[in-house]
Phi, psi and omega in degrees: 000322179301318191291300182344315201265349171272330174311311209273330180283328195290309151325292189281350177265331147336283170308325157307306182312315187312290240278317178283336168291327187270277202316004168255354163258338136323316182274349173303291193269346168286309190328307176293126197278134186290157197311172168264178198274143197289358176256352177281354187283297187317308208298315191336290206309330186267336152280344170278005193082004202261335176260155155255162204297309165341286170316305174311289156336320179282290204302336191275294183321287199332300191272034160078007174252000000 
């Protein structure tokens, strides 16, 4: 009978740890922003000067807006 409650403690403190790793590993990857969108990428870019309006134009024609 002792060994049970140690088997069932020893288990059940297992299953926690499984259970705070996986949910600390959710909240890991909810935290991150998804990439930005590649024209809003262009717009950065075209304000910075790394593109010209041309360029812009050609990539906003590409994605059909």
């Amino acid at each position: 009978m002792a060994t049970e409650s140690i088997i069932r403690i020893i288990l059940s403190i297992i299953v926690l740890i499984v259970i705070i790793v996986i949910l600390s590993r959710f909240r890991v990857n909810k935290g991150k922003t998804p990439p930005d969108d590649s024209l809003e990428v262009m717009e950065k870019r075209l304000e910075n000067g790394e593109i010209t309006q041309e360029e812009y134009d050609e990539a906003k024609r590409r994605r059909g807006k």
